[in-house]
N, C-alpha and C positions, 0 to 999 in steps of 0.2 A: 308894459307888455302883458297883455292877456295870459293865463292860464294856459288856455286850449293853442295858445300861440310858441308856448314853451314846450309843450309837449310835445308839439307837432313838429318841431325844430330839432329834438333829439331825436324821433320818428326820423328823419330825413336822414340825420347822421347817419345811424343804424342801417339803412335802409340803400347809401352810397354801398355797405359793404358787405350787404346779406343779400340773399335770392328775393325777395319783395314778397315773398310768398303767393308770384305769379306760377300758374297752372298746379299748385297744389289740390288734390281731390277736395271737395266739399267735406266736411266732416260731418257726421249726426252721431255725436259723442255720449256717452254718459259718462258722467263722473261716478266715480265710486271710492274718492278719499284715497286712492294708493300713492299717491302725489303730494300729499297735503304738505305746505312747509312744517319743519318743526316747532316754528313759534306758535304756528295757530292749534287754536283750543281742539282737544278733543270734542266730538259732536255729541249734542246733548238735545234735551227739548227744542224742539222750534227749531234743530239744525236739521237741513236736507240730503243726505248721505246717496241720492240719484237724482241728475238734473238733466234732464233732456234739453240739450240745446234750442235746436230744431223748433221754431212754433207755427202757429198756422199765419202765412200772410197775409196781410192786410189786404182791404180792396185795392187800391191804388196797385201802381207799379212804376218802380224804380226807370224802369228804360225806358218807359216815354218820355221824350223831350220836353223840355220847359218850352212854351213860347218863346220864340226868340234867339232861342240856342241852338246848337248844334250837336247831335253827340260824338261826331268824330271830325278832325280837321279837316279840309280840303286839300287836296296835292295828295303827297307822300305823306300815309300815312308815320305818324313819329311812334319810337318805342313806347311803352307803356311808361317807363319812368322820365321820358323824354318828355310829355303829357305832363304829367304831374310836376315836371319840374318848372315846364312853360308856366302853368295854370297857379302855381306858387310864387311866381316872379311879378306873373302880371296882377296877383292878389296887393304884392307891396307894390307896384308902380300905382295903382286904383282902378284897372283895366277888371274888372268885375266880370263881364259878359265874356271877354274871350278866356277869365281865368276858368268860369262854370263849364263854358264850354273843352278848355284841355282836359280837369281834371272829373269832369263824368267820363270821358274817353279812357283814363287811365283807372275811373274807379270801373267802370265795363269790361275794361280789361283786368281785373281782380289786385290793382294797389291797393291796399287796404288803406295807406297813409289816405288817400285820396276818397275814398269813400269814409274816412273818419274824418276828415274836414270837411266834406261834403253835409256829412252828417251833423257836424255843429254849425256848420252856416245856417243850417236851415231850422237847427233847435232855438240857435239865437237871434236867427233876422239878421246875419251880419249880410250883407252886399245882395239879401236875395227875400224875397216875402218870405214870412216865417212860416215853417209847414209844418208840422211836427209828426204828421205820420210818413213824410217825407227823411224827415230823420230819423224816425225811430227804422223804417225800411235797410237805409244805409246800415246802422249798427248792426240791427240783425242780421246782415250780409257777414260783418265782420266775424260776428258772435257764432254763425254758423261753418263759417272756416273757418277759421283760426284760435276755437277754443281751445285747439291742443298744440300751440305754438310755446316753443321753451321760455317758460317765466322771465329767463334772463338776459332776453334780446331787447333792444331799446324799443321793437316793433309792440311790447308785450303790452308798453304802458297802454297804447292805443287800444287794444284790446280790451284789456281791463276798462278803460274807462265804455267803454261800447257796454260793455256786459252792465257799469252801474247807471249807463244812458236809459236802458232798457230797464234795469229798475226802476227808474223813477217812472217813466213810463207809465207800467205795470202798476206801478203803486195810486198812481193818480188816472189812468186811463185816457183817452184819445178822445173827445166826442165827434159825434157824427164819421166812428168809422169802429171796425173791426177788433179795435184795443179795448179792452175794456180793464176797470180797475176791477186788479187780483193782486191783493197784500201777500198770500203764497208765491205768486208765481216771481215778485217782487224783490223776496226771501229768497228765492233758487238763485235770484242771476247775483243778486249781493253777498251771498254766501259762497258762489263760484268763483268769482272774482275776487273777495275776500283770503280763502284759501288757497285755492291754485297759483294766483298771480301776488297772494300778499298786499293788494291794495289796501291803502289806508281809505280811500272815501268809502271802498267798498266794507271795510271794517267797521267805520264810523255807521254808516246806514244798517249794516248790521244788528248792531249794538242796538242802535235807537230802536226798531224792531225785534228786540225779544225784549228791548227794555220795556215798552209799551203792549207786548203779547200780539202783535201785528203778524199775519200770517203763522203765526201758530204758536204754541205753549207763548207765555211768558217764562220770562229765565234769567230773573237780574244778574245773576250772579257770572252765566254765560257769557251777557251783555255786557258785564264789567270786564273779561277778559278780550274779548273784541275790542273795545273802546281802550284798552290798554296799548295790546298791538298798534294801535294807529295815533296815540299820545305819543308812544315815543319813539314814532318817527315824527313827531312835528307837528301833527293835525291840532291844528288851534280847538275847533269844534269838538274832535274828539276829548282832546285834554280838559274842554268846559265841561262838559258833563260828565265824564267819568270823575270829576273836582268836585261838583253838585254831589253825584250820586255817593261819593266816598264822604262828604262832607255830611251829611245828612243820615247817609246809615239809614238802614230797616231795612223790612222783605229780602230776608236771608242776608243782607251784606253789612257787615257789623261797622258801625260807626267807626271812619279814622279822619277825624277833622283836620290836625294837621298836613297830612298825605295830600288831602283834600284840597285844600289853603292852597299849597302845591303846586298841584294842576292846574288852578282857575290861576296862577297867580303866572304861571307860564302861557295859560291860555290868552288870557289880558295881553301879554306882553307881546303875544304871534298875531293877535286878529285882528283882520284889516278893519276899514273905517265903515263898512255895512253891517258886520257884525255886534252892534251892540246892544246884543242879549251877553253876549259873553261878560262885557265889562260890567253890566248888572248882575251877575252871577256872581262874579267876585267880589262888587262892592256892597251885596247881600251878604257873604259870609263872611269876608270880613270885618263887618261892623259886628256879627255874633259871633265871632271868635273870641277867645279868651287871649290872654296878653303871653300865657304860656305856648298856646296854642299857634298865637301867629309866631312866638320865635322859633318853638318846634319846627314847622314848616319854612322857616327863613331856612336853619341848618340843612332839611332836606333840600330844599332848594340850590343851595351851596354846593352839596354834596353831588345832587344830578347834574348841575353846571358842571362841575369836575368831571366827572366818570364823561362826560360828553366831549369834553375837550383832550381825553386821553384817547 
């Protein structure tokens, strides 16, 4: 099962027993940090303490129909989530056309579930040509309602990942349209996402942008506090390179090789079979580890196994 397939699944959950976040006002939010969890770093260089949701839209446009489609069913019209629940059924039967067709209906009608798989169909080519300002559209729908939705509905994940959709976005830019690459404007949505909703991609992306000085100051040290956040919830990637970075030491962050050993040694252990920088990462430092050094980090390792199972 996919990723974007799991999320979307507790999305649904959530989504049986919350308002949908139909006819909620548009929001044009700023953030201003009053919200921040307490685990994330206080803001430093390279962090963005106002983020205007809100960006200018692209040429295209979301409500015109795809060839072939329809944007609303025939007959009686169905609820909004009525829509969304057809256009998810008929996605697992393989009926493609009349799922695109339910769930633009229900993303028109402001489902956010449905305009965030909408959204990734079309980032990834699943069941539909792949469009990508065609997605990035979608998320900014969501990005712009629903940035002020409570962190701790299952709706939130959806969010958050729209908000680090549109980083990447930003980061790498659209050709032949409206998007262009802005490494800041990249920094705002991964730093929002980041602390209001606590995501770990968004943490992870974080990090690697003040770790490299991408959109503004450099800030290992920042960098290392993001990448921590989202190691230990789980993120393989993050726990590689926050392992590198601690493994290596300089530019303000004092060498803990062990600590180090660690992380990469956790990371090996979570990362799937594409990621193999991770398992070169580790079998780089641990060939220059010392014999003290890899038992040191066996113990810690032992140690965070335990504290994780308590």
């Amino acid at each position: 099962m996919r990723i974007s397939d799991g999320i979307l699944r507790v999305a649904v959950i959530g989504l049986g027993v919350m308002s949908l976040g139909i006819g909620l006002a548009s929001t044009a939010m700023a953030f201003d940090g009053s919200r921040t969890p307490e685990d994330a770093p206080v803001a430093g260089p390279g962090m963005t303490r106002s983020l205007s949701v809100a960006a200018p839209m692209p040429d295209a446009s979301i409500s015109a129909p795809i060839a072939g489609h329809r944007i609303a069913p025939m007959g009686t019209p169905p609820t909004p989530f009525e829509a969304f629940r057809s256009g998810t059924q008929a996605l697992r039967a393989g009926n493609t056309d009349q799922a695109v067709t339910s769930l633009q209906y229900a993303a028109e009608q402001g489902v956010a579930a449905a305009q965030w798989k909408l959204g990734r169909m079309y980032a990834e080519g699943d069941g539909v040509s792949r469009n990508n300002l065609r997605a990035f559209e979608y998320f900014q729908r969501i990005a712009n309602t629903h940035a002020d939705d409570n962190p701790t509905t299952p709706q939130a994940r959806l969010v958050a990942n729209a908000f680090v959709s549109l980083g990447h976005y930003y980061l790498e830019g659209i050709p032949n349209s409206s998007v262009r690459a802005d490494a800041s404007r990249a920094q705002q949505m991964y730093s929002y996402a980041a602390s209001y909703f606590g995501d770990a991609d968004a943490q992870f992306h974080l990090g690697r942008l003040l770790l490299a000085g991408q959109g503004g100051t450099k800030d290992p040290r920042q960098a290392a506090r993001w990448l921590r956040l989202a190691a230990n919830k789980g993120h393989s990637p993050a726990q590689a390179l926050l392992g590198s970075l601690l493994f290596t030491g300089g530019e303000s962050i004092s060498r803990q090789a062990a600590v180090g050993l660690m992380w990469l040694t956790l990371a090996k252990d979570g990362a799937s079979s594409d990621q193999a920088w991770i398992a070169e990462k580790y079998a780089s430092a641990f060939k220059s580890a010392s014999e003290d050094e890899r038992a040191m980090a066996l113990m810690y390792l032992e140690s965070w196994m335990k504290t994780r199972r308590e």
